[in-house]
One Martini backbone bead per residue (centre of mass of N, CA, C, O) as a GRO file, in nm:
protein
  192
    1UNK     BB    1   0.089   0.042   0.028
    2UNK     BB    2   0.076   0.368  -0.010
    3UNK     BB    3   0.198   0.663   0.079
    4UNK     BB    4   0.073   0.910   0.144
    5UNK     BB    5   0.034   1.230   0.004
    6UNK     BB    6   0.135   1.505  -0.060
    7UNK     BB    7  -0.005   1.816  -0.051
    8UNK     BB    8   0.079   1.907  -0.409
    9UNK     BB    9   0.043   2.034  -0.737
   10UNK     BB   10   0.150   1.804  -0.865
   11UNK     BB   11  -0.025   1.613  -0.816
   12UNK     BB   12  -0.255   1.344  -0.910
   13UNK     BB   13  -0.593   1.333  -0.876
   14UNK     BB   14  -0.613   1.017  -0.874
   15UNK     BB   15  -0.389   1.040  -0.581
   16UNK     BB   16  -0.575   1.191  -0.439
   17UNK     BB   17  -0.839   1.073  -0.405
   18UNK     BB   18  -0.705   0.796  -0.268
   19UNK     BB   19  -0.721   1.010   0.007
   20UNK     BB   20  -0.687   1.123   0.327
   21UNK     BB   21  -0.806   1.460   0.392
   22UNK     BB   22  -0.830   1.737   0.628
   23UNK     BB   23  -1.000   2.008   0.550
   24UNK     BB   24  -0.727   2.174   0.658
   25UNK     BB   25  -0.582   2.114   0.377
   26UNK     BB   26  -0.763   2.205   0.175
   27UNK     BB   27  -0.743   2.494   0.293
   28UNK     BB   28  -0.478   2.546   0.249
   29UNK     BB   29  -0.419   2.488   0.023
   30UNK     BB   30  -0.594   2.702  -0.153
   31UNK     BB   31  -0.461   2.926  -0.018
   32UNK     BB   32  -0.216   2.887  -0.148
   33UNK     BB   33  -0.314   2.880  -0.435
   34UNK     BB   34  -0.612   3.059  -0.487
   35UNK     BB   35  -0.863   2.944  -0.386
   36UNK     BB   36  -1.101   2.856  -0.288
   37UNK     BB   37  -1.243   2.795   0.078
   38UNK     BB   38  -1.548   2.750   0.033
   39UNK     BB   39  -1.745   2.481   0.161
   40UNK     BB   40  -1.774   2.140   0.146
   41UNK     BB   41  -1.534   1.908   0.133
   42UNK     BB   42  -1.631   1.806  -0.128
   43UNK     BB   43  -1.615   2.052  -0.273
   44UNK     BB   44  -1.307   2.111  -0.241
   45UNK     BB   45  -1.209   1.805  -0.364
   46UNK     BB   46  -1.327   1.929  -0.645
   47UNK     BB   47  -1.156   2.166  -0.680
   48UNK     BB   48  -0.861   2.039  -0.657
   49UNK     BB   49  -0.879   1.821  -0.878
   50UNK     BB   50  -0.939   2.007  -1.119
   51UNK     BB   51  -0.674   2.179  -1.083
   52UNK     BB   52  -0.482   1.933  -1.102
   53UNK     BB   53  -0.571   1.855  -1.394
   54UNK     BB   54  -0.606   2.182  -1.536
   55UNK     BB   55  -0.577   2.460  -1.381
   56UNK     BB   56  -0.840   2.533  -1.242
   57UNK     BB   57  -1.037   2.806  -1.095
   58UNK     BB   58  -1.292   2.752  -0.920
   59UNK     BB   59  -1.613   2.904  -0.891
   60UNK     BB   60  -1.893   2.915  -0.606
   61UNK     BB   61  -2.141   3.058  -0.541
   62UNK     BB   62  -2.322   3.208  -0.311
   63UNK     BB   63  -2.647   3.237  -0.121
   64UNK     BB   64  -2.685   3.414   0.132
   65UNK     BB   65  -2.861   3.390   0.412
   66UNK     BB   66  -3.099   3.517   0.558
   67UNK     BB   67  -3.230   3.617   0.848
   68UNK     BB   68  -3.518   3.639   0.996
   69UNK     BB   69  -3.664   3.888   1.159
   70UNK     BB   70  -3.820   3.761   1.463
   71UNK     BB   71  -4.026   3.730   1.708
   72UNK     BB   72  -4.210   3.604   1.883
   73UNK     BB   73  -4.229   3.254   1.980
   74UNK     BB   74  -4.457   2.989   1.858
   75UNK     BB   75  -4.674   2.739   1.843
   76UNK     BB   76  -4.837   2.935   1.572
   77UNK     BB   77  -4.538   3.010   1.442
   78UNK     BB   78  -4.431   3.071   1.138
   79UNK     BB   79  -4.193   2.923   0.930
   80UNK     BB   80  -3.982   3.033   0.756
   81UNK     BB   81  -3.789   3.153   0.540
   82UNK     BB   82  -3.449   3.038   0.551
   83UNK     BB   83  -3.407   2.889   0.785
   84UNK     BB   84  -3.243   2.959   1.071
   85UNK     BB   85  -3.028   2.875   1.304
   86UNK     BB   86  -3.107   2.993   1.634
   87UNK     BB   87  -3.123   3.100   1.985
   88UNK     BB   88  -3.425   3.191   1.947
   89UNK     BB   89  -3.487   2.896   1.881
   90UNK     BB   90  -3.371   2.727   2.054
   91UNK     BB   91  -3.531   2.826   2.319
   92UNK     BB   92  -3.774   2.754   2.252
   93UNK     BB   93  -3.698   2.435   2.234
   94UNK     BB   94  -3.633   2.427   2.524
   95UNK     BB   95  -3.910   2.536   2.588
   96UNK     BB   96  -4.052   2.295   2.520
   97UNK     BB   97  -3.885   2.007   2.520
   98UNK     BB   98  -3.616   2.110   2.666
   99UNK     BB   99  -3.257   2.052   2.709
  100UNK     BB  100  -3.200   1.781   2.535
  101UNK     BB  101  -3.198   1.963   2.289
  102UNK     BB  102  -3.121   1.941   1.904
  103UNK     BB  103  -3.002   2.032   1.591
  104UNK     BB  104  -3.039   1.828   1.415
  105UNK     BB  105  -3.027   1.715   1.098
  106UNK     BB  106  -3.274   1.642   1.067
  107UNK     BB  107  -3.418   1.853   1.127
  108UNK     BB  108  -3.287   2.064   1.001
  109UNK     BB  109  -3.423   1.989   0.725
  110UNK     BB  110  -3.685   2.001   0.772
  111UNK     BB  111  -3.680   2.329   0.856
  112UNK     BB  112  -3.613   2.408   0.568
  113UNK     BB  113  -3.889   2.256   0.409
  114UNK     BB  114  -4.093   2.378   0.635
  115UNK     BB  115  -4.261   2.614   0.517
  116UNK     BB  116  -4.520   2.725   0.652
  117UNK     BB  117  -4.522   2.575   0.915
  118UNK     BB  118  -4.535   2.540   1.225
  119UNK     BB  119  -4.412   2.471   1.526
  120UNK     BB  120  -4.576   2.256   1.636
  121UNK     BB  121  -4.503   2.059   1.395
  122UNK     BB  122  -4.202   2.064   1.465
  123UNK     BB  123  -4.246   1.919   1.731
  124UNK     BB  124  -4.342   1.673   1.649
  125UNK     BB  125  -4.117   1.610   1.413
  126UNK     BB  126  -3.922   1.545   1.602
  127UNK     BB  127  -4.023   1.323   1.794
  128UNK     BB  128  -4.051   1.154   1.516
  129UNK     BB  129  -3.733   1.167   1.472
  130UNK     BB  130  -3.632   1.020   1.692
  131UNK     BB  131  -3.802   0.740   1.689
  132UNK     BB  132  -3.683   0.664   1.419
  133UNK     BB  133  -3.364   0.678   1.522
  134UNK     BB  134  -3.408   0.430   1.689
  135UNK     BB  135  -3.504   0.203   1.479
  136UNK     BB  136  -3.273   0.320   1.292
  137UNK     BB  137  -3.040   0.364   1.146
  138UNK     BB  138  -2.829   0.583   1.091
  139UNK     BB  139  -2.750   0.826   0.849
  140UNK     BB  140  -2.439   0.938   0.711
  141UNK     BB  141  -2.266   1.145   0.592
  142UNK     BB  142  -2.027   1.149   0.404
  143UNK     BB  143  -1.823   1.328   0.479
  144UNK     BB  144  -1.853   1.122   0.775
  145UNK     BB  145  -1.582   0.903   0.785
  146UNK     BB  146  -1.501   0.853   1.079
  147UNK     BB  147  -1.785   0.780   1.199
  148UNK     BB  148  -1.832   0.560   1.023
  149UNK     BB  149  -1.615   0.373   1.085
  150UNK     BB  150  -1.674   0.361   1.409
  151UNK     BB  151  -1.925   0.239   1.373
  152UNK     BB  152  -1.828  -0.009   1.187
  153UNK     BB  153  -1.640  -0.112   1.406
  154UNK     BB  154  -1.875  -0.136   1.630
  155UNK     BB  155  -2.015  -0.358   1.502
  156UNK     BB  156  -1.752  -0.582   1.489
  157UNK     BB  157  -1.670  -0.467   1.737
  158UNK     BB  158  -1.756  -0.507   2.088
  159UNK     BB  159  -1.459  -0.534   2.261
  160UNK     BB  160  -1.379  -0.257   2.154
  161UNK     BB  161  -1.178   0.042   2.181
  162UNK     BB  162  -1.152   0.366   2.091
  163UNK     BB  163  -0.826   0.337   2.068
  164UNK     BB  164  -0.833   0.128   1.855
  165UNK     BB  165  -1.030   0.262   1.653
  166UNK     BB  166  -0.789   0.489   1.587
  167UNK     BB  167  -0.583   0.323   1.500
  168UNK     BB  168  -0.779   0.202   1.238
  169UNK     BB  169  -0.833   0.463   1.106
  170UNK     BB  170  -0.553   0.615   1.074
  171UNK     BB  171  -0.440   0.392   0.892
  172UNK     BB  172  -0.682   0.400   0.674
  173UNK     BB  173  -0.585   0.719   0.592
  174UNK     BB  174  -0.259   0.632   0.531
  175UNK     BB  175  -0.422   0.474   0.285
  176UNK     BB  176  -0.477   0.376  -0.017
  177UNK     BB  177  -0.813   0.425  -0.046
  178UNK     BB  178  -1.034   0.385   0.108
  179UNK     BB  179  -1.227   0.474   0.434
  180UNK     BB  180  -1.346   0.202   0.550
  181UNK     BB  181  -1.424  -0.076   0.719
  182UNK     BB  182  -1.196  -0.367   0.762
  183UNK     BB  183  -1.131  -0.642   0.945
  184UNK     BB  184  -0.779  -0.601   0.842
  185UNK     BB  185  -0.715  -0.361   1.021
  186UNK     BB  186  -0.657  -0.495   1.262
  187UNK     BB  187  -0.406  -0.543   1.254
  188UNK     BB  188  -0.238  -0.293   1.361
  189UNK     BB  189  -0.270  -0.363   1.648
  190UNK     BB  190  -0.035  -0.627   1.588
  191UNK     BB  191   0.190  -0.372   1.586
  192UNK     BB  192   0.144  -0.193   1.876
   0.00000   0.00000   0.00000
């Protein structure tokens, strides 16, 4: 297995992609070359990899969305357009639903797709989406690879602890290939 590549201008797109770098150097990277360094992990690593393939710089507008200005929050008040999770919304929800309360990934998307629908409902959807999230396995967004690792980490090994998964997850970032868990990770435990 190839030892990771440094990210450096020469570097190749399909051995750039083969590897995990922390979005961390992606923005450096960026910075150093004179890159957009705003977006998603995914979206900066697709600007990097065009750079390194083209020498194309690309840019992409963003929307910025601004928050509305909204009085106080009831129970019957109508969901904005744009929705922002903001101090103001948080406070609501705490006070509504409890202190255990988090804007949770799932939820909003909920209230940014759900504008328009009152505040009760989006109480409901909350805890409607609690149960589901009991129920079923959660869905870890791509971006999230080191979670997804060590959930499948201990889904296969349910007698190890947290640092034995780290240095499973170190070693498999620092190889190249994908970024999965996969039984054979386990060596490196017995090399340290």
């Amino acid at each position: 297995m190839n030892k990771r590549a440094d990210l450096e201008k020469g570097l190749d797109s399909l051995e750039f992609r083969s590897f995990y770098y922390l979005k961390e150097e992606l923005v450096k990277f960026c910075k150093k070359n004179n890159l957009q360094t705003s977006g998603s992990k995914i979206e900066i690593t697709n600007r990097i990899a065009k750079y390194l393939e083209t020498g194309e710089k690309t840019v992409k507008s963003y929307n910025n969305k601004r928050a509305q200005v909204i009085g106080t929050i009831t129970i019957d008040s109508i969901i904005e357009d744009n929705f922002v999770c903001s101090e103001k919304h948080r406070d609501f929800y705490k006070e509504q639903i409890g202190k255990s309360f988090s804007f949770n990934v799932l939820f909003q998307k909920w209230l940014k797709s759900n504008s328009g629908k009152t505040y009760k409902e989006s109480i409901d959807a909350y805890y409607k989406l609690l149960e589901e999230k009991k129920k079923n396995k959660t869905v870890i967004d791509k971006q999230f690879e080191y979670n997804t690792y060590i959930r499948d980490f201990f889904a296969s090994n349910n007698d190890k602890n947290l640092e034995q998964a780290i240095k499973c997850w170190k070693y498999k970032k620092s190889i190249q290939g994908h970024n999965k868990y996969e039984k054979s990770d386990l060596e490196i435990l017995k090399l340290v």
